[in-house]
C-alpha positions in Angstrom: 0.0 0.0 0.0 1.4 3.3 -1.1 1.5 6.6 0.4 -0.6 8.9 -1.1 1.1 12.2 -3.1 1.3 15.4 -1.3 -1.7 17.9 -1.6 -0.2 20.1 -4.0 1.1 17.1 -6.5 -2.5 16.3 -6.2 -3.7 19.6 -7.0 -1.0 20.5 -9.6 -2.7 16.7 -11.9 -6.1 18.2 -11.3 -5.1 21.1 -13.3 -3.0 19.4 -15.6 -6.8 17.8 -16.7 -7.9 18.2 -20.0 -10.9 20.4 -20.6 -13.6 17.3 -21.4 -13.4 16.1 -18.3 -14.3 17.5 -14.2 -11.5 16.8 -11.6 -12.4 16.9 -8.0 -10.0 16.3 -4.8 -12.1 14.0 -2.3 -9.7 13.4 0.7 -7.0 13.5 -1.1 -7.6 11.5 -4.1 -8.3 12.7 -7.6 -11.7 12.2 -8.8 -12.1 12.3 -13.1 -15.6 12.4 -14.5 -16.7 12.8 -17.9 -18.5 16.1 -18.5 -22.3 16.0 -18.2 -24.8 14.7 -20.3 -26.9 16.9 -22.2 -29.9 16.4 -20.0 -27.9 17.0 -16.9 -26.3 20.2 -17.9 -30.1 20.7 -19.6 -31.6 20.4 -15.7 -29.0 22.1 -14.3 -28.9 25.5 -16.4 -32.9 25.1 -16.2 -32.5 25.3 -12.5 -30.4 28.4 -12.4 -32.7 30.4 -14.9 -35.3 29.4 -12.2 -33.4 30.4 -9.3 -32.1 33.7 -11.0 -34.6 35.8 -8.8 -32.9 35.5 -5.9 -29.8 36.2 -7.6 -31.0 39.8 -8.4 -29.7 42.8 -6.6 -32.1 44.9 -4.0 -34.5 46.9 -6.0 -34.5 44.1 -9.4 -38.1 41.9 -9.6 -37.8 39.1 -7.0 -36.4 38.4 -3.4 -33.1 38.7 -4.0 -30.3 37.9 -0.8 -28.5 35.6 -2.9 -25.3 34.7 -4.8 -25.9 31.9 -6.9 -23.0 30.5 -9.5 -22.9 27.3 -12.0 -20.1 24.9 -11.3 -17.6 26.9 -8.6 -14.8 25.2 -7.7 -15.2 24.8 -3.7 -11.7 24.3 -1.7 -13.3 23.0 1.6 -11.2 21.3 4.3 -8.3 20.8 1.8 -10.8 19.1 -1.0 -11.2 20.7 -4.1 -15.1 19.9 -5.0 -16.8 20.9 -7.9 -21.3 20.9 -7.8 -23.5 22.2 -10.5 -24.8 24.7 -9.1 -24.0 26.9 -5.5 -25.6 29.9 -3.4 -24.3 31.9 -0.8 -26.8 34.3 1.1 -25.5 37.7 0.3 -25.2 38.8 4.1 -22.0 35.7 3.8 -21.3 36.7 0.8 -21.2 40.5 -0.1 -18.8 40.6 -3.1 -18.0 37.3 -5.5 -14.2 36.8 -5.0 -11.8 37.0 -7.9 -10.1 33.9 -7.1 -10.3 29.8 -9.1 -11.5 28.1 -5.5 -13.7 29.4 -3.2 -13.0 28.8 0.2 -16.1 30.1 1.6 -18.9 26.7 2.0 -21.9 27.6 0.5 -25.3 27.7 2.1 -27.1 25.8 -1.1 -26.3 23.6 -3.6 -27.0 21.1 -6.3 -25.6 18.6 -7.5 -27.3 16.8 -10.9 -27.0 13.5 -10.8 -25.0 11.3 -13.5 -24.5 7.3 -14.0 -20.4 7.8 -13.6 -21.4 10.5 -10.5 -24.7 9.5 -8.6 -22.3 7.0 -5.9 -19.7 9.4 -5.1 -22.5 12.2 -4.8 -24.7 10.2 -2.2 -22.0 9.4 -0.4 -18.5 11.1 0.1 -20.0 14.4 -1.4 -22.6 14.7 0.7 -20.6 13.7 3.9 -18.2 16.2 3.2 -20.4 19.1 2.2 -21.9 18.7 5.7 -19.0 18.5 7.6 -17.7 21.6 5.7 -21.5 23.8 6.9 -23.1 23.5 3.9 -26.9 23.8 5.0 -28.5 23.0 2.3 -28.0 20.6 -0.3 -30.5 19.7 -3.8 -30.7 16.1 -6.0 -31.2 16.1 -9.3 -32.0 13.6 -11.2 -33.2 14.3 -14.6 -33.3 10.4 -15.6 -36.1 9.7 -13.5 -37.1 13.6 -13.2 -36.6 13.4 -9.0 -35.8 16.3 -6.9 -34.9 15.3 -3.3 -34.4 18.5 -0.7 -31.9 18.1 2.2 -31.3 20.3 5.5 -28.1 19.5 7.8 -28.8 19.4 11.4 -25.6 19.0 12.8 -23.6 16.9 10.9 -26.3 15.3 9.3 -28.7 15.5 6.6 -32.3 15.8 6.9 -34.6 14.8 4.3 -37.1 17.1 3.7 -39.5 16.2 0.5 -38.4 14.4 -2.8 -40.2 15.8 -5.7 -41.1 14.2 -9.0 -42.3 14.6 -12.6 -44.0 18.1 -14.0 -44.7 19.4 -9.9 -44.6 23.1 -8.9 -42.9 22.7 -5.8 -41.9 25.7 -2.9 -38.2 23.8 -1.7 -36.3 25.1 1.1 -34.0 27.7 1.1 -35.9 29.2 -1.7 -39.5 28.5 -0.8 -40.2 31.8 -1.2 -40.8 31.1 -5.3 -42.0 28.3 -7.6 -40.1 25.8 -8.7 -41.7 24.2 -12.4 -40.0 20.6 -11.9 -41.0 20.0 -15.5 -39.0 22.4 -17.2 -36.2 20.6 -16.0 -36.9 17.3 -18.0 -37.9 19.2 -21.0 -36.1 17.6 -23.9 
């Protein structure tokens, strides 16, 4: 059994991947996927354009107090992890850093789930994102069109609802606006 390479080694391959592929660090190992299906980047940009609201600045149409980004690379507890999509309330996050890895957890995310991805995303992912104060956390899977809301308490995720099919759900953090599950299967 070997030891494993140093963090920077590790970090240094991740960026040596080529651009058709997402790298994640997930305790230390290197993690290659292949890049999203059509109907998971399809879900996953549907979701943001549904979200966008909330993205808005005080005064635009909507309720605002959010920062909400596709794809940000997170650097949390020295792994390097990658979701679809992430928000930070705007009271944790005033300005959007100009940097490649944001060290700041999120208070929301997504991640859309993928054949080569789903395991990894149930299980490590999800571990780690708690342990790292992420408070909420979103499933999507556009093969069987599911939606499944999480809350940590504590250290631990709480399920709150799962969602399926063409449903016009209110899901928590942002149940303060409609969420058209169908347009998110839309092919």
């Amino acid at each position: 059994m070997g030891d494993k390479p140093p963090p920077e080694q590790v970090y240094e391959a991740l960026e040596r991947l080529p651009p058709h592929v997402v790298g994640e660090i997930i305790e230390g190992e290197l993690h290659v996927s292949p890049r999203p299906r059509m109907m998971h980047g399809r879900a996953a940009i549907r979701l943001g354009q549904q979200l966008a609201p909330f993205d808005l600045e005080l005064g635009g149409e909507g309720p605002g107090g959010w920062v909400i980004l596709p794809e940000p690379e997170l650097h949390l507890g020295g792994n390097v992890l990658v979701p679809d999509l992430a928000g930070w309330r705007r009271e944790r996050m005033p300005e959007i850093p100009d940097v490649v890895g944001v060290e700041l957890a999120p208070d929301w995310l997504c991640e859309v789930l993928s054949p080569s991805t789903e395991a990894v995303d149930r299980s490590r992912k999800m571990t780690l994102y708690a342990r790292e104060g992420v408070n909420h956390l979103w499933l999507v899977d556009p093969r069987i069109q599911l939606l499944e809301i999480y809350r940590r308490e504590r250290e631990r995720w709480h399920r709150l609802g799962a969602h399926t099919g063409s449903a016009t759900v209110h899901a928590e953090p942002f149940e303060a606006g409609k969420l058209k599950l169908g347009s998110l299967w839309e092919r």
